[in-house]
N, C-alpha and C positions, 0 to 999 in steps of 0.2 A: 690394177686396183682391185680390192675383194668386194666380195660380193656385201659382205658388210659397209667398206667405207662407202659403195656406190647407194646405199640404204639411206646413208645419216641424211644429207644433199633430198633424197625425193621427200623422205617422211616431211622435213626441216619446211620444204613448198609448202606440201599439204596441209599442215599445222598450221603456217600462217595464212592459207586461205581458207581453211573448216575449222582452226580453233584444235584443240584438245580434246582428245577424247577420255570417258572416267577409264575404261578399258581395252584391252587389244588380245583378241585369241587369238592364239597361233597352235602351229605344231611343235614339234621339240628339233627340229631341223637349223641349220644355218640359216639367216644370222640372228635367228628369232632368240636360239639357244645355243650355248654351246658346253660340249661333252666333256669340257676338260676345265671349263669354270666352276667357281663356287657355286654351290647350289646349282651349275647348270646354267646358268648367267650369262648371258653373252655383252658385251658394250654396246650394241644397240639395246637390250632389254634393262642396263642399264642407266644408260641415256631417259630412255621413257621412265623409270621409277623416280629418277628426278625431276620431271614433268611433271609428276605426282600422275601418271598414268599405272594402272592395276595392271598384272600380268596374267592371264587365265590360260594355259597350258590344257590343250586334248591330250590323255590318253597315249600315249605311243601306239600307233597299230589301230586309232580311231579315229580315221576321218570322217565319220557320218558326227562325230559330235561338232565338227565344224562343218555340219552339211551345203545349210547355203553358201556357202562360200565355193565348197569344191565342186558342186553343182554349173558354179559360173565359172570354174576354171574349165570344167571341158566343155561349156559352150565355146568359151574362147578360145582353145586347143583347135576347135572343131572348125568354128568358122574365119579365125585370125591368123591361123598357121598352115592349114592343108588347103594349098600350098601356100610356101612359106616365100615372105617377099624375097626377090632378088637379093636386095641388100638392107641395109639396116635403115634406110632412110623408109623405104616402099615397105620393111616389116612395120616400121613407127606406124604409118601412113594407115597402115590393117589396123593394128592397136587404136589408132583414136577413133576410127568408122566403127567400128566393133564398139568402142567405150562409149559414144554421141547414141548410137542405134539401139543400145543394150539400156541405159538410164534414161533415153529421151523420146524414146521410139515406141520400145517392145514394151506392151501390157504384160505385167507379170498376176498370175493367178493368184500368189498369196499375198499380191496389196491389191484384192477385190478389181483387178484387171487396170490398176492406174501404171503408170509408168513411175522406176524409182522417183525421177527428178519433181515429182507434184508429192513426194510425199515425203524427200528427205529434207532435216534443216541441221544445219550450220550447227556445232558447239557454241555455249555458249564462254567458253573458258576460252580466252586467246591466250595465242600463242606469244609469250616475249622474254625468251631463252631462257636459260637456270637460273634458277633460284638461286640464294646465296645458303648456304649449310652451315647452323651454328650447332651447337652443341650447348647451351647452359647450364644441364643439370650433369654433365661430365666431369671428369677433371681437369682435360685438357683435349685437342683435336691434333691429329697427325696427317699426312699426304702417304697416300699411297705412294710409293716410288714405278717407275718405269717398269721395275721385274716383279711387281708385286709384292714388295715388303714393306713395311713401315720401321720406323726406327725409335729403338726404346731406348734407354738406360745401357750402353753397351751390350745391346743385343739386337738384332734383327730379324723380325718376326716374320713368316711366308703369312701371305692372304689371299692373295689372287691376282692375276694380271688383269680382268677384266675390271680389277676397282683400280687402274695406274690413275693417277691422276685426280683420283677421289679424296675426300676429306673424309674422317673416322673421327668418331668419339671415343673416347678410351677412359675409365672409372676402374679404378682399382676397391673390390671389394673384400679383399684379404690382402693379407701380407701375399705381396709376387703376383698373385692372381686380379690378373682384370678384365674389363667384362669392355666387347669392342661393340660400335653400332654403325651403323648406316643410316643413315636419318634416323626415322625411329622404329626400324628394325634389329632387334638384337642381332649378329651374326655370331657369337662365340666367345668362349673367355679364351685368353692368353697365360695357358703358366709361365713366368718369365724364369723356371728353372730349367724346364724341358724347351723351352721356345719354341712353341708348340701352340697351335691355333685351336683349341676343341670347339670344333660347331655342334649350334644347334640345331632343332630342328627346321627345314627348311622354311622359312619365316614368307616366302616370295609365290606369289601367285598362286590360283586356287586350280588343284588338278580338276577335272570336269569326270 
């Protein structure tokens, strides 16, 4: 299984025990992003956009813009893997002593010496799977197909694989030319002579 599908399963927990968050940094890494999607898109980043979760993207080559984060990956590096459990059971086993002692334990200096767990609270947005996707100011909505196309008028347009399974809005606003969307993200018009996708500007997540 990739390291994406083993993602959907943990987030999917965590969602229905904290709720929704309005945003998620990450890096531009698997399975946060991926290099060969639209815009850079990955099927986990687009799972959360239908969440109605923001996507805020560090920099390539800047992990201090996600500092506290990377800050707590090599404590964790430091004191949950060197050394590293026998086997996966005794690594898990490090992982939660590590995650109890680290939120429930250690005064951290930049919450005035409290521990995270007295000072974090819950979303208040729950979690209760996708939304349904209409389109009414479109002309009409399409499925993504499995390889990434949709299907027009005797032609079949490329979009992307990471939207297989997604629903589009599509508005024709010229003769041929239509204009496609994602909720209510423009992604591109289609000329239906060239069959051809032209994007626009990356509409998804704020670079940092």
């Amino acid at each position: 299984m990739s390291r994406s599908n083993l993602a959907f399963p943990a987030f999917e927990q965590l969602f229905r025990e904290r709720g929704l968050p309005g945003a998620i940094r990450s890096d531009n890494g698997v399975p946060f992003a991926s290099p060969n999607g639209l815009y850079n898109l990955s099927r986990l980043a687009v799972w959360w956009l239908r969440l109605g979760i923001e996507i805020e993207r560090i920099k390539p080559g800047r992990p201090q813009q996600n500092g506290r984060h990377e800050r707590m990956h090599l404590t964790l590096k430091k004191e949950a893997t060197r050394p590293a459990g026998a086997n996966f059971l005794q690594q898990q086993a490090k992982f939660d002593a590590f995650t109890a002692e680290f939120n429930k334990e250690r005064p951290h200096e930049a919450l005035g010496m409290k521990v995270p767990a007295d000072t974090y609270q819950p979303s208040a947005r729950d979690y209760h799977g996708l939304p349904e996707l209409t389109y009414p100011l479109h002309d009409k909505d399409v499925i993504v197909t499995s390889c990434g196309r949709i299907c027009m008028p005797r032609k079949k347009i490329n979009i992307s694989t990471v939207l297989a399974g997604q629903r589009l809005g599509i508005k024709e606003i010229d003769e041929g030319i239509w204009l496609v969307s994602f909720m209510h993200y423009d992604l591109g018009y289609i000329d239906l002579e060239q069959k051809t996708l032209q994007t626009l500007d990356n509409p998804f997540g704020a670079r940092l």
